[in-house]
C-alpha positions in Angstrom: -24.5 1.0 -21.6 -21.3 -0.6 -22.8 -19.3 -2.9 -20.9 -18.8 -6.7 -19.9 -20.8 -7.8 -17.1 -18.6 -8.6 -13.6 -17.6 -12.1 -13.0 -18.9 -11.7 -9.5 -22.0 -10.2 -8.3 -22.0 -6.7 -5.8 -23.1 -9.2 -2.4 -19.5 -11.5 -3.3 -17.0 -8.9 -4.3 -18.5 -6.5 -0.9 -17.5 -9.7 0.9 -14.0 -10.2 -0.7 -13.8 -6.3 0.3 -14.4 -7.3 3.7 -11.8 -9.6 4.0 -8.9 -7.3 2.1 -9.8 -4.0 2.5 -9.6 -2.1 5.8 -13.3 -0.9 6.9 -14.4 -2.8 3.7 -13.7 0.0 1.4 -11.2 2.6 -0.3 -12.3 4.9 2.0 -14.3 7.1 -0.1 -17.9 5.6 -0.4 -19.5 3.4 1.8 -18.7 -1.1 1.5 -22.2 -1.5 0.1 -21.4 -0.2 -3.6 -19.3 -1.6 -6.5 -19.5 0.1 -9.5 -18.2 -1.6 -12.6 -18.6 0.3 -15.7 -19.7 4.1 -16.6 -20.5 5.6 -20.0 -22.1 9.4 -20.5 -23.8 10.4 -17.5 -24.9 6.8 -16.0 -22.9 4.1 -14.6 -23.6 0.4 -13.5 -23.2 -1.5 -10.4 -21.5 -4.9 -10.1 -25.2 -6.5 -10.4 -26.0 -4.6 -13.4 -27.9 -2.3 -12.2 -27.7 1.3 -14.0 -27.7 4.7 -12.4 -28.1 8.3 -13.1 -24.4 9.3 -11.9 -24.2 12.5 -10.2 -21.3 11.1 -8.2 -19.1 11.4 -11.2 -16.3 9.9 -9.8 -16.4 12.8 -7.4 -16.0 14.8 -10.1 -13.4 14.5 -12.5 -15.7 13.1 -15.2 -17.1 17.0 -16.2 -17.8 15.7 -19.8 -18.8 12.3 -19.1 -17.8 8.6 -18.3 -15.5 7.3 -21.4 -16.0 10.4 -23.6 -14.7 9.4 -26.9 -12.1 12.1 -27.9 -10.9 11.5 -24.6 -10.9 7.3 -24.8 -9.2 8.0 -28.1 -6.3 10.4 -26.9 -5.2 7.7 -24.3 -5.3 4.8 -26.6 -3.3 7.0 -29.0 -0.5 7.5 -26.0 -0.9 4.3 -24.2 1.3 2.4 -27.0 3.9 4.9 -26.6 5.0 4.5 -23.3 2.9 4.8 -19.2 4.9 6.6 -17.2 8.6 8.2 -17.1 9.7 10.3 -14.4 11.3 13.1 -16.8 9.3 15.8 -18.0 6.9 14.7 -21.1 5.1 16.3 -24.1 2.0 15.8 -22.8 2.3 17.2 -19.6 4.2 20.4 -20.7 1.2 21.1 -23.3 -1.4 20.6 -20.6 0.4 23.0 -18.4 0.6 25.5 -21.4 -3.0 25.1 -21.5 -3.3 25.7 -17.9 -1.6 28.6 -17.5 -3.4 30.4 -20.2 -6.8 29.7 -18.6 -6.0 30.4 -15.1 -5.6 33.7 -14.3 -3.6 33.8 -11.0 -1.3 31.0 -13.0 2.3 31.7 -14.1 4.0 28.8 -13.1 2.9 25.3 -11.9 3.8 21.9 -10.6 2.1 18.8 -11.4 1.0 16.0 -8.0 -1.1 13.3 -8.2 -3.4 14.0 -5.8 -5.3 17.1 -4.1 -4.0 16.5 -1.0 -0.8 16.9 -2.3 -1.4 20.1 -4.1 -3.2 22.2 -1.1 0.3 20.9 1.1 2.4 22.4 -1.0 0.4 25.1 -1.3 0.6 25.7 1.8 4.3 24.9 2.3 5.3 27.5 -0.5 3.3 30.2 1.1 5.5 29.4 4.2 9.0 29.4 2.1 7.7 32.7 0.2 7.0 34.3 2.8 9.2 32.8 5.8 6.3 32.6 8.4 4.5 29.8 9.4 0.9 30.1 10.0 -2.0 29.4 7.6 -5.6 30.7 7.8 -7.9 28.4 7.4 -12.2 28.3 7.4 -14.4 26.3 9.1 -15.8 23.3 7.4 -12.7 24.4 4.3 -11.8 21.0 3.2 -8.0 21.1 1.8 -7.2 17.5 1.6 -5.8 15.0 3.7 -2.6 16.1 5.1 -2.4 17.1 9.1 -2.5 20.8 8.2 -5.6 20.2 5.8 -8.0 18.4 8.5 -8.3 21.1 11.0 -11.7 22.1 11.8 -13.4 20.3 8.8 -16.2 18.3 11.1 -16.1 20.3 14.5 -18.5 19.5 17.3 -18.9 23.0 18.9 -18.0 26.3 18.2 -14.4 26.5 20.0 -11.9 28.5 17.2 -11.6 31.3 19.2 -9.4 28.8 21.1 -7.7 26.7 18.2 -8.6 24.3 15.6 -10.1 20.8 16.0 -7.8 18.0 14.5 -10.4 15.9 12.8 -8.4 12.7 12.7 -6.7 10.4 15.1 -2.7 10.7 14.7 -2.7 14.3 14.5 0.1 15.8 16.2 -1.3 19.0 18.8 1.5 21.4 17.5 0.0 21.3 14.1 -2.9 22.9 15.5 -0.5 25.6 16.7 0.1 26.8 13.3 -3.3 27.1 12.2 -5.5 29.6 12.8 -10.1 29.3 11.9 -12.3 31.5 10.3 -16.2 31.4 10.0 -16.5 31.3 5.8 -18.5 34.1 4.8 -18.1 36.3 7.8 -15.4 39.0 6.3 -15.4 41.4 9.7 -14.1 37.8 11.6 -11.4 36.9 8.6 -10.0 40.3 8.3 -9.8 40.9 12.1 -7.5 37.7 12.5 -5.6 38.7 9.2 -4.7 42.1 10.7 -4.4 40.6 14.3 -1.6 38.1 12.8 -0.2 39.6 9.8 3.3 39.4 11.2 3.2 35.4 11.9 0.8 34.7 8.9 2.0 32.8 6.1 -1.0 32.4 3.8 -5.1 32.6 3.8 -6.3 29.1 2.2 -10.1 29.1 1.3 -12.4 27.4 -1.3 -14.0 30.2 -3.2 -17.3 27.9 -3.1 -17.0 25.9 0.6 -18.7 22.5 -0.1 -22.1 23.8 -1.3 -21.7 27.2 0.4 -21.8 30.4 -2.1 -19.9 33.2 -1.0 -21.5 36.5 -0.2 -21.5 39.3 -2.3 -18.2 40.9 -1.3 -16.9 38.1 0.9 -14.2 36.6 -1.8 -13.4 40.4 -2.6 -12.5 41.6 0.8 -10.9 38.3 1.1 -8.6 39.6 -1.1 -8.2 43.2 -0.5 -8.0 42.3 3.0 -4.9 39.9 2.2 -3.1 42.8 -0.2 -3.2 45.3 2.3 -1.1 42.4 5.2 0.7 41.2 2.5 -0.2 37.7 2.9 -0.7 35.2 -0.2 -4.5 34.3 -0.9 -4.3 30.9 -2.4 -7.8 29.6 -3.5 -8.6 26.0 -3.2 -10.3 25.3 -6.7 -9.3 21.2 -6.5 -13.3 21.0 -7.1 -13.8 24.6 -9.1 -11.8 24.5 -11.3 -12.6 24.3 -15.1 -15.8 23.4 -13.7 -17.5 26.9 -12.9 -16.0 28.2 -15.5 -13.2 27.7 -18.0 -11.0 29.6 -16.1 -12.3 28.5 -12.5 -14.0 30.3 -9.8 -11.7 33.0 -9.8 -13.2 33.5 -13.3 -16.6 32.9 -12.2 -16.8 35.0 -9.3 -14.2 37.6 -10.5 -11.8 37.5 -8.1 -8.1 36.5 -8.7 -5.8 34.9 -5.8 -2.3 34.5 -5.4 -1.9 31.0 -5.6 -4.6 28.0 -6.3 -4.6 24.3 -6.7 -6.3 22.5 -9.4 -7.3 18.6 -9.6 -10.5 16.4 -10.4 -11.1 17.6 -14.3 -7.5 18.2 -15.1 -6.5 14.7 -15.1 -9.8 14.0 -17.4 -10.9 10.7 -14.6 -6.5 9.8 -14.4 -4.5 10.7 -11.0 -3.3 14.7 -11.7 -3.3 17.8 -10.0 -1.4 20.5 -9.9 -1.0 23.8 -7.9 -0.2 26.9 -9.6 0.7 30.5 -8.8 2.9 33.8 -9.0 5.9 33.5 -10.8 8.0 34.7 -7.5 5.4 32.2 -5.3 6.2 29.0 -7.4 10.4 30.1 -7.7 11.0 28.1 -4.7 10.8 25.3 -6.4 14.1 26.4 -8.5 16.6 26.1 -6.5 18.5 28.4 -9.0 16.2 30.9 -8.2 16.0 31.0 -4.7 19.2 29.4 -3.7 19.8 26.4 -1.0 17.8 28.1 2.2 14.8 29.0 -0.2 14.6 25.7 -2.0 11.3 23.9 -1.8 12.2 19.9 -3.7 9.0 18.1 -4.9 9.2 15.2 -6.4 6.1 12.4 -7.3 7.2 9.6 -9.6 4.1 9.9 -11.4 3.2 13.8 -11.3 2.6 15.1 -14.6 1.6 11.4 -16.0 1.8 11.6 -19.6 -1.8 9.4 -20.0 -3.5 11.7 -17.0 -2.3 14.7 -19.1 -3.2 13.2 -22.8 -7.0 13.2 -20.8 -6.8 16.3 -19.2 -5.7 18.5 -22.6 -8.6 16.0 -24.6 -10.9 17.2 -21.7 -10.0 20.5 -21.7 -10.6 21.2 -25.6 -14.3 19.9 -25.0 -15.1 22.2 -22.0 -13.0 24.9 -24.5 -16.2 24.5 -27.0 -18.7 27.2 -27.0 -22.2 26.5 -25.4 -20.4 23.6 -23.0 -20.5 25.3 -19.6 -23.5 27.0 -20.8 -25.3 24.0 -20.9 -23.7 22.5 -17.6 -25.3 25.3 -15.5 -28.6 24.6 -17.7 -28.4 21.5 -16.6 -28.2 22.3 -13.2 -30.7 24.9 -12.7 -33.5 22.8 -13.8 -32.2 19.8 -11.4 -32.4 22.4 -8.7 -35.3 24.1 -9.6 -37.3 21.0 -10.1 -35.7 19.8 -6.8 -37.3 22.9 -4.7 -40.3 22.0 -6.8 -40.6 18.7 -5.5 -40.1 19.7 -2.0 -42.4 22.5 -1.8 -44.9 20.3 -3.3 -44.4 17.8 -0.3 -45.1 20.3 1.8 -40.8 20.0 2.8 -38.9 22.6 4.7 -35.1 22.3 3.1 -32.4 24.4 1.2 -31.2 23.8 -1.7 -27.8 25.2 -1.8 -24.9 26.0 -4.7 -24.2 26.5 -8.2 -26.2 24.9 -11.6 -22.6 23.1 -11.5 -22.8 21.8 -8.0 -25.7 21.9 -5.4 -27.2 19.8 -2.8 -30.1 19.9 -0.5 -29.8 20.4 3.5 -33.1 20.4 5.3 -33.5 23.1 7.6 -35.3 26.1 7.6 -31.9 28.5 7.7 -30.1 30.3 4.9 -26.7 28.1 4.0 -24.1 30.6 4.7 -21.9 28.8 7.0 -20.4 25.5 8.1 -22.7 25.6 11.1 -26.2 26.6 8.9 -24.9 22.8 6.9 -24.0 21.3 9.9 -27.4 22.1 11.6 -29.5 20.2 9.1 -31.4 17.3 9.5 -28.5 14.9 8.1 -30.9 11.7 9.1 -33.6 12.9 6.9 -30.9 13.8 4.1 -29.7 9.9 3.9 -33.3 9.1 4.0 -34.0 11.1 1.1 -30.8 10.3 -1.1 -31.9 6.0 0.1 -35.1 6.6 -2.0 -32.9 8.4 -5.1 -30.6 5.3 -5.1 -33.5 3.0 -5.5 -35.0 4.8 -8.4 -31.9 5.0 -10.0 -29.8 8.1 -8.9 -26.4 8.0 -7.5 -25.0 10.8 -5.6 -22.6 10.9 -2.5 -23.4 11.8 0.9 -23.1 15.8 -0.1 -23.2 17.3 -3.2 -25.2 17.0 -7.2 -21.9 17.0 -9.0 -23.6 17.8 -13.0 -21.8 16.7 -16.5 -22.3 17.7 -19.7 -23.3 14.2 -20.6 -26.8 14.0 -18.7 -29.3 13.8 -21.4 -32.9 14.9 -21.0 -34.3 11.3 -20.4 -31.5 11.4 -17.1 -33.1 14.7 -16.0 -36.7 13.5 -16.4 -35.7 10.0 -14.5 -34.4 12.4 -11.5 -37.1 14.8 -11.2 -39.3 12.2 -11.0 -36.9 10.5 -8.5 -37.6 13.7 -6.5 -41.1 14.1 -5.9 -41.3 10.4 -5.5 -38.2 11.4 -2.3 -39.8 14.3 -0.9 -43.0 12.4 -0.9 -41.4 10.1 1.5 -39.6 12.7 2.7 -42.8 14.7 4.1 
């Protein structure tokens, strides 16, 4: 793998985290970690130690860690200039590109960050259609705004009387605006649709929840459902999209929303996202359009970042290559197949839940439909299991096989063996 080796070792720079950084970390991974370099589908820890990477960054590295066509697009812009606050070439052609993949997209606005996108999401579908509620589903992550972390991680099965803030410094009255479904249960989401048309705003939902496939028909009533109360559907494809499919989930699973938000891949491993939507949705933010009282401003000093966007359109002609998300899923299926493999082997009771292009494993007996059939798994035996992946090599977060179209076969072999040695333990 290429790259220096760090000047300090993992046990000094998780100490200097300690001292500077509050709980120890960025908040995204646990204190115990530093990762120094990546390349392809592996990266390296600060004591040199290599890894199979399904983490991939969380997932904006879809082709691979420091891909070179797209290492070469951003030293080809990084001469010319980081960051300007006006509109830039880049930016505008990666939105062009955008908007002709996406089919719910006509216009969109750049942020730097998914949390940003799904909150002004949100706070268009409430300027569009001057009411204030949002729909929400259980276990539905959205980001980190107060409107987002609602019912992400509840403890007990309470929507029927209002969401769960799942942070300290939540104000109650958000709460008051937001309104839970169970994901996958259509009779429940259309009920509250029709119950609260008049006061509803929008329906947010993650066309794939976490690692939870929609039912046949779920994503489709979803969307009849909303036509018929003439509420916006905006589909959160921060992690879908241009990973399912070139065109997202909406391509994927054949279903095309109002509004979505798009992050992760886009930015090609740089800070960009974007949310995109109807022409008539996205007018509020001109104020030409919509006039004073229908104005929505946004501004981010570095949305639309001409080196994010240089990656994201270099990224986006790869996955535009025939055979690429072809071989993703390929990928994929023979991880989770040799992952059920492994487990029924042991003798090992567990799902394993998703697409080729993102799975995990939850051990219970239960079909995963629900936030409750994930939440209702045996988590200890999970971290167990992913403890004896990270020894042999494999990196993965706490939930979720994020796949790249760099793994080579010799990182497929090194995890399938990784996985009967787990569920061996596991057992």
């Amino acid at each position: 793998m290429a790259g220096t080796a760090a000047k300090l070792d993992q046990a000094q720079l998780v100490e200097k985290a300690k001292n500077v950084l509050a709980g120890g970390s960025f908040g995204n991974m646990g204190p115990d970690l530093v990762i120094t370099d990546g390349h392809e589908g592996r990266v390296r820890d600060a004591d040199g130690r290599e890894y199979v990477d399904y983490l991939l960054g969380s997932g904006p590295m879809l082709v691979g860690h420091g891909h070179p066509e797209v290492l070469a697009a951003v030293h080809a812009r990084i001469d010319r200039g980081t960051t300007f606050f006006a509109n830039n070439d880049a930016g505008i052609l990666l939105a062009e590109a955008i908007v002709e993949a996406v089919p719910c997209a006509e216009k969109l606005r750049y942020t730097s960050s998914g949390s940003e996108a799904t909150a002004y999401a949100m706070r268009a579908v409430r300027a569009f259609t001057k009411r204030a509620k949002i729909l929400k589903f259980e276990g539905g992550y959205h980001g980190m705004s107060d409107y987002s972390l609602q019912s992400l991680a509840p403890t007990s099965k309470r929507n029927d009387a209002g969401p769960t803030a799942d942070s300290a410094g939540i104000p109650a009255a958000v709460g008051d605006q937001i309104l839970i479904a169970p994901f996958n249960d259509l009779d429940a989401a259309t009920a509250l649709i029709e119950r609260h048309k008049d006061e509803l705003a929008g329906v947010i939902v993650e066309p794939f929840q976490r690692v939870i496939s929609p039912r046949p028909g779920f994503l489709q009533g979803l969307r009849e459902a909303t036509k018929r109360a003439g509420v916006p559907l905006v589909f959160d494809e921060i992690v879908t999209g241009f990973r399912f499919a070139y065109g997202g989930a909406q391509e994927f699973y054949g279903v095309v929303p109002d509004m979505c938000t798009l992050g992760k891949i886009i930015g090609g491993g740089f800070p960009l996202a974007a949310l995109a939507g109807r022409a008539d949705i996205m007018a509020h933010f001109d104020r030409a359009a919509v006039g004073d009282a229908g104005f929505m401003p946004q501004i981010g000093t570095l949305s639309g970042n001409p080196i994010a966007a240089e990656a994201g359109l270099a990224t986006l002609a790869i996955l535009k290559r025939p055979g690429a998300y072809e071989r993703i899923f390929s990928t994929g299926r023979r991880l989770m197949e040799g992952l059920r493999k492994a487990l029924k082997d042991a003798g090992v009771v567990a799902q394993v839940t998703g697409e080729g292009a993102l799975f995990d494993i939850v051990f219970t007996d239960k079909p995963i439909v629900d936030y409750w059939s994930v939440a209702g798994g045996d988590k200890a035996r999970l971290a167990r299991f992913d403890a004896v992946l990270r020894r042999m090599g494999i990196l993965k977060g706490g939930t979720k096989y994020y796949v790249s179209l760099a793994h080579t076969e010799a990182d497929i072999e090194q995890t399938l063996a990784a996985y009967a040695e787990a569920a061996k333990q596991a057992a």
